[in-house]
C-alpha positions in Angstrom: -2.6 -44.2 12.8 -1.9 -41.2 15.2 0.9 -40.7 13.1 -1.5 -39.8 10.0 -3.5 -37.7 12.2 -1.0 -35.5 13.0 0.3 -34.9 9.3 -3.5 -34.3 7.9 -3.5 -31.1 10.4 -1.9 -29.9 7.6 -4.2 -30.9 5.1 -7.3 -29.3 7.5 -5.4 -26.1 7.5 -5.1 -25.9 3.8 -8.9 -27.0 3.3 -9.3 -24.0 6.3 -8.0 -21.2 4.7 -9.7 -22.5 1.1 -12.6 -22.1 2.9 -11.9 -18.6 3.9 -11.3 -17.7 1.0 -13.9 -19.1 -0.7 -16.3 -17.5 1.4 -14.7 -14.3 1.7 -13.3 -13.6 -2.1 -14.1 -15.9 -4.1 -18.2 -15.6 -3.5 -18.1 -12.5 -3.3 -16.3 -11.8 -6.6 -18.7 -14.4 -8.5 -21.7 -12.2 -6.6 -20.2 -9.2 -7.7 -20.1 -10.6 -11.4 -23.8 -12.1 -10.8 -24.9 -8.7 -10.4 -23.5 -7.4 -13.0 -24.6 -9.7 -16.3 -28.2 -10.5 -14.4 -30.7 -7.4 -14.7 -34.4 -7.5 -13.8 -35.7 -9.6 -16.6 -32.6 -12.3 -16.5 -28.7 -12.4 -18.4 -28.0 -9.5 -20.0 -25.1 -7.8 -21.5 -26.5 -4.1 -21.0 -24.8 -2.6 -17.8 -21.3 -3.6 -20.0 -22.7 -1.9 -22.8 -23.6 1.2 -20.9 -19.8 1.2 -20.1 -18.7 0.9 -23.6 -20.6 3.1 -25.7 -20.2 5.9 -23.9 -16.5 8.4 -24.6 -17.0 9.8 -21.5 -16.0 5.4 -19.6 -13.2 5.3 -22.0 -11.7 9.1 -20.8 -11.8 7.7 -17.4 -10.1 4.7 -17.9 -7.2 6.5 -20.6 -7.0 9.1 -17.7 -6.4 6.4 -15.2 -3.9 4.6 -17.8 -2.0 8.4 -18.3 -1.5 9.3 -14.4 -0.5 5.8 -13.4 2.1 5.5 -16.0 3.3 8.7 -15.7 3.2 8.7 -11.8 5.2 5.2 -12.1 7.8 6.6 -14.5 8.5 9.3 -12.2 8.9 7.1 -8.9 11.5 5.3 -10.6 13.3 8.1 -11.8 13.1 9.1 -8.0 13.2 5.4 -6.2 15.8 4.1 -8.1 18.9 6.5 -7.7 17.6 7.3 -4.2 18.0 3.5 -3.0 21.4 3.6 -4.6 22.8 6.3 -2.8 20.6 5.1 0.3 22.7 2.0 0.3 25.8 2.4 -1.5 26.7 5.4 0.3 27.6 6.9 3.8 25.1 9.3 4.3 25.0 11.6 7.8 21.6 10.7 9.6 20.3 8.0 7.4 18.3 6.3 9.7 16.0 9.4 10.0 16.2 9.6 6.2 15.0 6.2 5.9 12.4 6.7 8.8 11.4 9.8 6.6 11.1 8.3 3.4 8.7 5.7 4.8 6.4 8.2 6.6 6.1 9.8 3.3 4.7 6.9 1.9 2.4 5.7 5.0 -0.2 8.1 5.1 -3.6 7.9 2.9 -2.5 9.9 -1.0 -6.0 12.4 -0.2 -4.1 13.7 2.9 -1.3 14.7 0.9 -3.7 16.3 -1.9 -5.3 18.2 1.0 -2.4 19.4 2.2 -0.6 20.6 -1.2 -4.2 22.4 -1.7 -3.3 24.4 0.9 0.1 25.1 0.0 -0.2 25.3 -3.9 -3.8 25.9 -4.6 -5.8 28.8 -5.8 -5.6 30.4 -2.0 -2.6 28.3 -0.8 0.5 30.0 1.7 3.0 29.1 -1.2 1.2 30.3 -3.9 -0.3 33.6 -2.7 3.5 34.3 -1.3 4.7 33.6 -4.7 2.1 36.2 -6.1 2.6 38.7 -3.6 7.0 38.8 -4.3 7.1 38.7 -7.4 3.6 39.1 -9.5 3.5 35.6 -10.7 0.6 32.6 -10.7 1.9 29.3 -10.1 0.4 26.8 -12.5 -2.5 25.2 -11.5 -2.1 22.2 -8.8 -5.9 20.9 -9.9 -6.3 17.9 -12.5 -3.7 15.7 -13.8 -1.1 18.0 -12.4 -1.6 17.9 -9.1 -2.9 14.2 -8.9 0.4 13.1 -10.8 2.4 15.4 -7.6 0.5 14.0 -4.6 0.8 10.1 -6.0 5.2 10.5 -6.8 6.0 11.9 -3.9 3.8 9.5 -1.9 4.8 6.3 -3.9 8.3 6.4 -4.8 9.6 5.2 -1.3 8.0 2.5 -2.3 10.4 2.0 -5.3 13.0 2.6 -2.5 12.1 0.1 -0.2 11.9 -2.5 -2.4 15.1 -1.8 -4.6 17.0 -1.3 -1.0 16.4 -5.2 -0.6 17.5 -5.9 -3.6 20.8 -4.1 -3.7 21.6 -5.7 -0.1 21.2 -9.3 -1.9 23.8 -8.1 -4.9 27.3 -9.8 -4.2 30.0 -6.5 -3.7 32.8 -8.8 -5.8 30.5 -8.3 -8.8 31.1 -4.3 -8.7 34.1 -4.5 -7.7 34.8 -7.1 -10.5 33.2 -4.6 -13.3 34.6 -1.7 -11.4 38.5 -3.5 -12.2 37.6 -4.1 -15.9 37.1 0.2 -15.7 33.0 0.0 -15.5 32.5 2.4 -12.8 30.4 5.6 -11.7 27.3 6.4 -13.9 28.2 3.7 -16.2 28.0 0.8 -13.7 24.7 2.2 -12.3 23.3 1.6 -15.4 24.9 -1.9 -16.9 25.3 -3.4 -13.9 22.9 -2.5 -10.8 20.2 -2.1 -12.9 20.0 -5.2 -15.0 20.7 -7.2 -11.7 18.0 -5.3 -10.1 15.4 -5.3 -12.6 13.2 -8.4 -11.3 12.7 -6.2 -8.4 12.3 -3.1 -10.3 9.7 -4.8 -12.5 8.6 -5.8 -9.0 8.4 -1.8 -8.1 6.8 -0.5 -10.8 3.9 -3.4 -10.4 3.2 -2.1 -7.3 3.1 1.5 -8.1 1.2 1.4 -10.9 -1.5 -0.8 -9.0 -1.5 1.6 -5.9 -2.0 4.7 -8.3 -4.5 3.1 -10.7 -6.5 2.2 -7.5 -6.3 5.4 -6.0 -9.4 7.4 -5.8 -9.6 9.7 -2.8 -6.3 11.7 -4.2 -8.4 12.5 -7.4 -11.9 12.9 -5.6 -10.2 16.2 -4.0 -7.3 17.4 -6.2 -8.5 16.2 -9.5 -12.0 18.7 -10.1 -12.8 17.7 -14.1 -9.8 15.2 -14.2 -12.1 11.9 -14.1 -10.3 9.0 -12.9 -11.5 5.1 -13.5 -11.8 4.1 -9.6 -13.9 7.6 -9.0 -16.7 6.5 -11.7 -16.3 3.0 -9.7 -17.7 4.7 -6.4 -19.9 7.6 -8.4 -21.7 4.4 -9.9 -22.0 2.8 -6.8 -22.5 5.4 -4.3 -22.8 8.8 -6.0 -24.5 11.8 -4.4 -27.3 12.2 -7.6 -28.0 8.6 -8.2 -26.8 5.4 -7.9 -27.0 2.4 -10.2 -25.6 -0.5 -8.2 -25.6 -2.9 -11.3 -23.7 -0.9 -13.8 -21.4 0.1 -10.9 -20.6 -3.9 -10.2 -20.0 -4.0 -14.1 -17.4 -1.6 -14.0 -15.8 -3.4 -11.3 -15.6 -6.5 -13.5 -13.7 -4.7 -16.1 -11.4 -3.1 -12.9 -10.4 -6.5 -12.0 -10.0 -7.6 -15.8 -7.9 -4.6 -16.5 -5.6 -4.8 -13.7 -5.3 -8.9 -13.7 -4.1 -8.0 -17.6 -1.6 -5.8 -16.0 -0.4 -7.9 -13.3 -0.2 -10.9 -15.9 1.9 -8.6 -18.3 4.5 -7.4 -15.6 4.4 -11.3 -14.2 5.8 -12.4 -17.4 8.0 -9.5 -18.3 9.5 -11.0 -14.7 10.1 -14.0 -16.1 12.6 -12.8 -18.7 14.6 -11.2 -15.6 14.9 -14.9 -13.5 17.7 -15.4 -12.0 18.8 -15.8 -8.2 21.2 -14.1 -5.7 23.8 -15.1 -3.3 25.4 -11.8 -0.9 28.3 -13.9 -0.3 29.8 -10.7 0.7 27.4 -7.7 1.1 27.7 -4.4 -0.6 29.4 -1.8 1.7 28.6 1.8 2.1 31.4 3.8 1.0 32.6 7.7 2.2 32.4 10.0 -0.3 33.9 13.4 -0.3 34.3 16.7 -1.8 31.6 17.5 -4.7 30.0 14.5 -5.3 29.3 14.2 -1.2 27.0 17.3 -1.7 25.4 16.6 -4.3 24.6 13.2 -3.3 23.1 14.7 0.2 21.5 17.3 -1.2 19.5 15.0 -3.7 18.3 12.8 -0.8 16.8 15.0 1.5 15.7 17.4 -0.8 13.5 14.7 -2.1 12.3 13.7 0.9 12.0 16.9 2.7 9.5 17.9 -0.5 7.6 14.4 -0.1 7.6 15.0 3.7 6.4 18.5 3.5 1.9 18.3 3.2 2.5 16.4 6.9 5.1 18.6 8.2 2.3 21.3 7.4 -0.7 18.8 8.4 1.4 18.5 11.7 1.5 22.0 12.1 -2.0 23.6 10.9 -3.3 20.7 13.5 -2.2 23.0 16.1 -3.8 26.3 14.4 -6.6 28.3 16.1 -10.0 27.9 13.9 -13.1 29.7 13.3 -15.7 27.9 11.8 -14.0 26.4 8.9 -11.3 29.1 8.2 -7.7 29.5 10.4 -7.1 32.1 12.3 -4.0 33.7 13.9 -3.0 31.8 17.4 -2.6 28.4 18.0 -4.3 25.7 20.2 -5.4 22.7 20.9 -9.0 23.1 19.7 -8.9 20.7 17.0 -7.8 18.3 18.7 -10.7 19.1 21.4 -13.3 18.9 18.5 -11.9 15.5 16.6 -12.2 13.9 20.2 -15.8 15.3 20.8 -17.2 14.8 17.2 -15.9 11.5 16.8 -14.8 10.2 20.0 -14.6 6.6 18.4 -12.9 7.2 15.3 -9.5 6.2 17.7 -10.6 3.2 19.3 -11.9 1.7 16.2 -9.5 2.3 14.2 -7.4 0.2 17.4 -9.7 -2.3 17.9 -10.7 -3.0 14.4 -7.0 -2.7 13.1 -5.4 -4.7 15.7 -8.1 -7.8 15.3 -7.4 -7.6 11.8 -3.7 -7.8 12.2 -3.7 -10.9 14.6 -5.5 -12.4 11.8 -3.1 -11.7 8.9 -0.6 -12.3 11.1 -1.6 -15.6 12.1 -2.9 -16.9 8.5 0.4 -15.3 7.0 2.4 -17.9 8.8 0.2 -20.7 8.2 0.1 -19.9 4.5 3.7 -19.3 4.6 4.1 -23.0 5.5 1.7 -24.0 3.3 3.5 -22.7 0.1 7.0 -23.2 1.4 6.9 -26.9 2.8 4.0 -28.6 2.2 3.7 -27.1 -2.2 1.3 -28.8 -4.1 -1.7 -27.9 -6.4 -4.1 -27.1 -3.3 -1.8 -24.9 -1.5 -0.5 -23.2 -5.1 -4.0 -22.3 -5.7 -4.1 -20.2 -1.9 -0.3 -18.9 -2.7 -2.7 -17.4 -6.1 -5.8 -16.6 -4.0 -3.6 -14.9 -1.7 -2.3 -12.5 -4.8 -5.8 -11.5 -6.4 -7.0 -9.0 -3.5 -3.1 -6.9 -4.3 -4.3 -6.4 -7.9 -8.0 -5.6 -6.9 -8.6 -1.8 -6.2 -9.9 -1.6 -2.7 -13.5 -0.3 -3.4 -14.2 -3.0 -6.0 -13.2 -5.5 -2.9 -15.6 -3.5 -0.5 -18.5 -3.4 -3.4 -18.5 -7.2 -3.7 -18.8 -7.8 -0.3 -21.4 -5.4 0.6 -23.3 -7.5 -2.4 -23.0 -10.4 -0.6 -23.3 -10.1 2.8 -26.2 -7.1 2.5 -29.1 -10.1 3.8 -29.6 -13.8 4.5 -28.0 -16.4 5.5 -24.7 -13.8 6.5 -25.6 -10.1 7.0 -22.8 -8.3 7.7 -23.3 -5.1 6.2 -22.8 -2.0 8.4 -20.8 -4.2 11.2 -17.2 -3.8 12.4 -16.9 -7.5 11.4 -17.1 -6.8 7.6 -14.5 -3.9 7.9 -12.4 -6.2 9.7 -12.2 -9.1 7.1 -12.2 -6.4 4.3 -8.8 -5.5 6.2 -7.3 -9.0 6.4 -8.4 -10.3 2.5 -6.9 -6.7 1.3 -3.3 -6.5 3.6 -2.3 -10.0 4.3 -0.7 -10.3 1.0 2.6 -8.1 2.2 2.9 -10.3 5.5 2.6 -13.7 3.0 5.0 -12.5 1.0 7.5 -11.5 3.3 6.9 -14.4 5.7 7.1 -16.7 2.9 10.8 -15.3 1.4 12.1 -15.6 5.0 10.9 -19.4 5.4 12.9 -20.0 2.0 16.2 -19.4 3.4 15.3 -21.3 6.8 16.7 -24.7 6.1 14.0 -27.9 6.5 17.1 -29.6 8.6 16.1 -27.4 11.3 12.7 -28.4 12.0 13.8 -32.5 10.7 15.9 -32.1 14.0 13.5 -30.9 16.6 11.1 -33.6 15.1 13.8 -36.6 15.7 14.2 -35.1 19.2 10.4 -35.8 19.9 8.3 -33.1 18.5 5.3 -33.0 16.1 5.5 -31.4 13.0 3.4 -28.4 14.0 4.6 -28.2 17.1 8.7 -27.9 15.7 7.3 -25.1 13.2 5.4 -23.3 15.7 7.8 -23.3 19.0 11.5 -23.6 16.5 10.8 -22.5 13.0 8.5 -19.5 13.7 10.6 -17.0 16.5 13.4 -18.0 13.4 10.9 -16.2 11.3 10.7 -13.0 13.5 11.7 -10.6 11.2 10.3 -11.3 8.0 7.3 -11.6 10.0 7.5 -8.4 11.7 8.0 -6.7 8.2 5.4 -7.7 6.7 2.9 -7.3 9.6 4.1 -3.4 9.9 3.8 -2.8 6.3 0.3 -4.7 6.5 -0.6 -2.7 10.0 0.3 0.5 8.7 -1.6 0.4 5.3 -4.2 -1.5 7.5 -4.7 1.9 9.7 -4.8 4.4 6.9 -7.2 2.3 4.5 -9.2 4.2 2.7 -10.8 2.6 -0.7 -12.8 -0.1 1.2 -13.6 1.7 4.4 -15.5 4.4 2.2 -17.9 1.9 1.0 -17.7 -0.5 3.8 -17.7 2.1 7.3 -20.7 3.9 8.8 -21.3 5.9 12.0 -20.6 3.2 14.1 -17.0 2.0 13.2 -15.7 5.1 11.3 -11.7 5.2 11.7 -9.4 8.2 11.6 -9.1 7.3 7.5 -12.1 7.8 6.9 -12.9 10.9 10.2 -10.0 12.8 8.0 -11.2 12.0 4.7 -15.1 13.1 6.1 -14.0 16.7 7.4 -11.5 17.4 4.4 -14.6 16.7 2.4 -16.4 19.5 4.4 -13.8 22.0 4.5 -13.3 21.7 8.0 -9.3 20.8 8.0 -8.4 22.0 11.5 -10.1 18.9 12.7 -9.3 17.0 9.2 -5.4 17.7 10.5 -5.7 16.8 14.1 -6.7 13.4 12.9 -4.1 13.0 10.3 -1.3 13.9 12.8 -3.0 11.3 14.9 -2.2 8.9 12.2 1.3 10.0 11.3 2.1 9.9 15.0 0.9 6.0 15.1 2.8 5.4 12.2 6.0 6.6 13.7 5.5 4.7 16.9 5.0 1.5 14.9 8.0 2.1 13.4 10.1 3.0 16.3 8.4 -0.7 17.4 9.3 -2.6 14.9 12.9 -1.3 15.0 13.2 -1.8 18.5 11.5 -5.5 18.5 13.7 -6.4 15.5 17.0 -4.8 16.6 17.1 -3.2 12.9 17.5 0.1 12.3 16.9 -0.5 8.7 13.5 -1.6 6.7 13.4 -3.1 3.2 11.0 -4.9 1.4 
């Protein structure tokens, strides 16, 4: 009998987490959905028809379609070759390449936007130094132009991360196999890395596309008439002239419709590219010389050394004197004195409210990861889906339906830290999941079967054997999910007020008044707690190399 008690902990865990999401995604969503097909005299169909007889719905969700797309094509053109050399090459200093590359892509996109403003804009340094030289206007950095710059250069490390995983699982004796039948240079890239990439890639350009169509604070600054679909999302919802709360949920339905069509498309274009991988013996980086060493090198850091560039030059105006809301010669440390006295608890809550989120994901990650992994049946498939949706919802539609359920009775939690915190936690846990759950495949079951037969219980063998085994993936996942956790924008827009602002949303606020001496304190405050969490997770894991 005792025996059965301890095996149905199990079971209560996977009826636990059901529950959390039930409450925290599912009711939402189906509030979200109430709100938007029930008007004020019952059902009705109007706040969808609002939507689609109007051009003006349509251009925002074609403009949407048209920077995504393009933005994707261009991080794999980027991504792609980048992780090849990255990996298949000895390249000097490519740990601080690599740290580089992923500081490009941990920051929130608006910071970037701000930043090239600044640089490339009507009155930017590069722009009127340009002018002044040689007589000539840059083209314009506003609209699709300079939305379509600010998303590549902060998404294709992405693309690198994840392809850099997948080339270290690609057996060497299959290049050098195609390289002995004369298949070699360019031509290999192409017929062999490539197609045995390509679940990955398809992988890549999933994620991308998602992060770019979801994107709104990027377009919000750089885009002016460029009209994207998430910025009519939060316009309908929470728009300076009016607000229509009803038609805004509608247009959230179709967001989530739109982008489940996508992820379904790109799930079964996956499914064509199934097969599995054995690194019997591990690709090795090779010397290269003469030529093709330099051109190689300089490809690689001049890539990244443009994508690193807006917080090189965030980093630096931080520590420019101000007046008012202009810079002025001299530096200082003024804007730093500001940020702390304006918003002296932008820092701890972004702490607080980031590091209780992450003990959360962290904690649910590995019990899910068990879940899915050991104990697979139709209950703990449907969390292992659950688990997915929040990746393919755009952030603000996530913080609109839970400000519609949790506004009054029986759960307010409107305007608290707590709903910012579980906003967190439903929108990041996904990368910890994931990489927690492809670790616990390669652990074998033999393990824990042994600690068991030597007088454990099944948790406790998982917990105390099978889980410091798990350390890496673990750690992976939770400083991909702490990072994005820290510079969250989407939800913390909707969700955040005066109370539990965070340094997102502190930068994002004085950007939006012009005031970017403070605006680039807080952003430097960011990058520099990226960088340490990074340094972290290197020195905790022992690995001075990160993949996805």
């Amino acid at each position: 009998m005792a025996k059965n008690k301890k095996l149905d902990i199990w079971k209560l865990m996977s009826i636990f987490v059901l529950v959390i999401y039930g409450l925290f995604l599912i009711y939402p969503l189906f509030m979200l959905l109430r709100q938007a097909i029930i008007g004020p005299d019952g059902f009705t169909f109007e706040y969808f028809m609002k939507f689609f007889s109007k051009q003006y719905y349509f251009e925002t969700v074609f403009n949407s379609f048209k920077v995504s797309i393009a933005a994707t094509l261009i991080t794999l053109v980027i991504g792609v070759p980048l992780a090849y050399f990255y990996n298949m090459y000895e390249l000097k200093g490519k740990t601080f390449l690599q740290v580089l590359i992923i500081l490009c892509s941990m920051s929130a996109p608006f910071i970037g936007a701000y930043a090239w403003i600044q640089l490339l804009g009507r009155s930017g340094i590069v722009s009127e130094f340009i002018y002044s030289v040689f007589n000539f206007r840059l083209p314009s950095i506003y609209g699709f132009n300079g939305i379509l710059l600010v998303l590549s250069l902060q998404l294709f490390p992405l693309v690198f991360l994840l392809v850099s995983g997948a080339l270290k699982n690609i057996d060497n004796s299959l290049l050098e196999a195609s390289e002995n039948m004369g298949c070699s240079g360019a031509k290999r890239f192409f017929t062999v890395t490539i197609p045995l990439c390509m679940p990955t890639i398809l992988a890549a350009t999933l994620l991308v596309f998602m992060r770019a169509f979801a994107d709104f604070g990027t377009p919000l600054l750089i885009g002016e008439g460029y009209k994207t679909f998430p910025v009519t999302i939060y316009q309908a919802y929470l728009g300076e002239v009016g607000t229509d709360h009803s038609f805004g949920a509608a247009i959230s339905v179709i967001a989530i419709v739109i982008t489940a069509l996508i992820f379904f498309a790109q799930r079964y274009a996956n499914s064509k590219f199934q097969f599995t991988m054995n690194a019997l013996h591990p690709v090795e980086r090779k010397a290269i010389h003469g030529v093709k060493n330099v051109l190689v090198h300089l490809y690689c850091y001049i890539v990244v050394l443009v994508a690193f560039t807006p917080q090189l030059f965030v980093i630096y105006t931080s520590f420019q004197n101000t007046s008012g809301k202009l810079f002025v010669p001299g530096f200082s440390l003024d804007s730093y004195r500001e940020a702390f006295d304006k918003v002296p608890n932008a820092i701890p809550n972004t702490f607080i409210i980031g590091i209780i989120a992450l003990i959360f994901v962290i904690f649910l990650a590995i019990i899910i990861a068990y879940l899915v992994v050991r104990r697979s049946n139709r209950m703990n498939r449907a969390i292992d889906t659950l688990s997915m949706v929040p990746y393919i919802i755009p952030g603000s539609v996530v913080g609109i339906a839970l400000v519609i359920s949790f506004n009054k009775g029986p759960i307010v939690l409107t305007g608290t830290a707590v709903i910012m915190i579980i906003a967190l936690i439903i929108r990041r846990i996904p990368y910890t999941i994931r990489s927690s759950v492809a670790t616990l495949q390669q652990i074998p079951m033999s393990i824990e079967e042994a600690a068991i037969s030597l007088g454990s219980s099944k948790m406790e063998a998982f917990f105390k054997v099978t889980v410091p085994m798990m350390k890496n993936g673990i750690l992976s996942g939770a400083v991909l999910s702490w990072v994005t956790i820290i510079t969250e924008l989407s939800t913390a827009i909707i969700l955040y007020n005066t109370k539990t602002i965070t340094l997102t949303m502190s930068v994002y606020s004085y950007v939006s008044r012009g005031s970017y001496g403070i605006a680039a304190a807080f952003a430097t405050i960011l990058t520099v707690t990226t960088i340490i969490s990074l340094f972290i997770f290197m020195k905790v894991t022992g690995s001075k190399e990160i993949s996805l």
